[in-house]
C-alpha positions as CSV (number, residue, x, y, z in Angstrom):
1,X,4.1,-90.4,29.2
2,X,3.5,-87.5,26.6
3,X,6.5,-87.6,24.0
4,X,8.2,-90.5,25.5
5,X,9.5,-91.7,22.0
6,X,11.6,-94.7,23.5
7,X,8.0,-96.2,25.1
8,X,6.9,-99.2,23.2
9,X,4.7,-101.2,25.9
10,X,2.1,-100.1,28.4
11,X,0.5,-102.6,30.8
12,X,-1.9,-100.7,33.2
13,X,-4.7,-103.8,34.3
14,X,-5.6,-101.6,37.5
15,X,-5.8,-98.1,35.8
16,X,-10.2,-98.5,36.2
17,X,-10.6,-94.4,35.3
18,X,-9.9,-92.2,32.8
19,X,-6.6,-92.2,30.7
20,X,-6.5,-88.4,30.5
21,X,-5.9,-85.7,27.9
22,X,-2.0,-86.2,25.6
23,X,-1.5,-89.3,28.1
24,X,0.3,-91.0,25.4
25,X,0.6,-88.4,22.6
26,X,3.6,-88.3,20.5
27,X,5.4,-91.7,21.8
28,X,6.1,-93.0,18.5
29,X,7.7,-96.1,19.4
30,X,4.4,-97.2,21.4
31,X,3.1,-100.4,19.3
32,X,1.4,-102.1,22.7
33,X,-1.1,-100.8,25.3
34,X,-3.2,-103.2,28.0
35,X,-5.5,-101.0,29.8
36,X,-8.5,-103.5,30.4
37,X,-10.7,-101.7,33.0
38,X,-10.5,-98.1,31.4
39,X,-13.7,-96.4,31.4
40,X,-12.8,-93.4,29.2
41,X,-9.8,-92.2,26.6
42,X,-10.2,-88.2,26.9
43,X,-8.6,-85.7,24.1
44,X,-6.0,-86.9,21.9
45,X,-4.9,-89.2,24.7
46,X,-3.0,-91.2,21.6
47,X,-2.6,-88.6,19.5
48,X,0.5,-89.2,16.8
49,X,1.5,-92.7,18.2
50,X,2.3,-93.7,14.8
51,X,3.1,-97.6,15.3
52,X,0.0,-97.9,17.4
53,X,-1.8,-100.3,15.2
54,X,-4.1,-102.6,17.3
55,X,-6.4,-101.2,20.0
56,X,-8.2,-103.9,22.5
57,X,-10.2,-102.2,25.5
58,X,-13.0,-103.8,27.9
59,X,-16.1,-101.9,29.3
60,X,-15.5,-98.4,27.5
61,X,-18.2,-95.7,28.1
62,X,-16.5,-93.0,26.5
63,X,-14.1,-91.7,23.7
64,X,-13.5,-88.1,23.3
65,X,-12.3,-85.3,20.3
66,X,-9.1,-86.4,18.6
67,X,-8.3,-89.7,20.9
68,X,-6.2,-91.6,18.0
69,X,-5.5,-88.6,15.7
70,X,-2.7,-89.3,13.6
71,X,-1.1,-92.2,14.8
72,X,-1.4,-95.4,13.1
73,X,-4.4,-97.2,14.4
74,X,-6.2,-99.7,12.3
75,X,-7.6,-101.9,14.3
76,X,-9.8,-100.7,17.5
77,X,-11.8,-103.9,19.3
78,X,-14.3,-102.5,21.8
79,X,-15.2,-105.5,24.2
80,X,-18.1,-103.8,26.0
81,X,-20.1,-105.6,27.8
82,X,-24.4,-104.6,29.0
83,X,-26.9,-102.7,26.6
84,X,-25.2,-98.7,26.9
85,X,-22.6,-98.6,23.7
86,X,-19.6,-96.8,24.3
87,X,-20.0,-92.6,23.7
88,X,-18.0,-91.7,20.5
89,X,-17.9,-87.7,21.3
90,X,-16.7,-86.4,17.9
91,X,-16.2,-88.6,14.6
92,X,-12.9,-86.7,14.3
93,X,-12.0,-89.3,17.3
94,X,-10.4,-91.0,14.2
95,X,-8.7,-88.1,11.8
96,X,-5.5,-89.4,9.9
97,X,-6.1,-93.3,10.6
98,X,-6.5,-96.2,8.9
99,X,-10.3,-96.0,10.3
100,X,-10.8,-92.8,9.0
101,X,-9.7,-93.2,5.5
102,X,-11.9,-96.6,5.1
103,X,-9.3,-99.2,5.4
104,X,-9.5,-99.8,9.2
105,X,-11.8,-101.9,11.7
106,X,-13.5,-101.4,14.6
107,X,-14.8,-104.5,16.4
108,X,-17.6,-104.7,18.9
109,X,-19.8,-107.6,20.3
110,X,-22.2,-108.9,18.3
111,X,-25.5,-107.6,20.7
112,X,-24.1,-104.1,19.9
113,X,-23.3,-103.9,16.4
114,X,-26.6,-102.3,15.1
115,X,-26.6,-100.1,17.8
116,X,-23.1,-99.0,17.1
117,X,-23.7,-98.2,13.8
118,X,-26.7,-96.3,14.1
119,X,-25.9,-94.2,16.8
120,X,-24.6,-90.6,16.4
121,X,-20.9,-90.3,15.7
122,X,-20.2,-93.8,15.3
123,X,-22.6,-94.1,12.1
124,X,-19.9,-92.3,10.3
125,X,-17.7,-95.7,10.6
126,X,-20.5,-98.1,10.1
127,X,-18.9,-99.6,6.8
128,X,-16.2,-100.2,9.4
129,X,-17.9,-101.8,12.1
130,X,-17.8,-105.6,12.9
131,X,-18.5,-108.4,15.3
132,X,-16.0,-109.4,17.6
133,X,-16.9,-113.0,17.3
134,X,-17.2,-113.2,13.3
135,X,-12.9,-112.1,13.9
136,X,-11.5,-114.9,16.0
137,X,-8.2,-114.8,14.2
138,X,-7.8,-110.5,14.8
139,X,-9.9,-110.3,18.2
140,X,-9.2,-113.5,19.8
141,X,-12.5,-115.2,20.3
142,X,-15.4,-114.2,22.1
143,X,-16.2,-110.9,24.0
């Protein structure tokens, strides 16, 4: 889907692997994205999606270098589910967002939250971090 600048919806429920390196870089008009059973967002997979705003994914062990760089995202909810958090490879996961520069949110289940924001790479955020269930009206209820 790399540059596809007229794509503004992606609805992948069955996609259970990895979404793979510039999967969705550069398609600007992309403002929606379901992919509920991804286990991992490699390199700059959403890279310059500048209308990309809201982020929801399920039971995410991984992010890698660069995933949102420069698109528009200030809202990622992280609905993971057991005890492992999900891996944040590189804290420049985030460079030019919304979560970067302070004003953005990252929302995780409640059991996780301290765990989030100690852990390596993800500390750099944990200003940013919240609970999914304090956010009904931005995550939709419980995890």
């Amino acid at each position: 889907f790399r540059y596809c600048s007229s794509l503004q919806s992606v609805d992948l429920p069955l996609l259970a692997g990895t979404c793979g390196s510039y999967l969705f870089e550069s398609c600007t008009s992309l403002t929606s994205v379901n992919i509920p059973k991804a286990k991992a967002l490699s390199t700059y997979v959403f890279q310059n999606c500048a209308s990309l705003k809201k982020l929801d994914l399920g039971n995410l062990s991984s992010i890698s270098a660069g995933a949102f760089k420069n698109s528009g995202l200030e809202t990622l909810i992280i609905r993971k589910t057991g005890t492992v958090i999900t891996r944040l490879s590189n804290v420049n996961a985030f460079d030019g967002t919304s979560i970067a520069s302070g004003t953005g949110y990252i929302y995780v289940p409640s059991a996780l939250i301290d765990e989030f924001k100690s852990e390596t790479n993800w500390s750099t955020y944990a200003a940013q971090i919240r609970a999914i269930e304090d956010y009904p009206e931005i995550c939709g209820g419980e995890s």
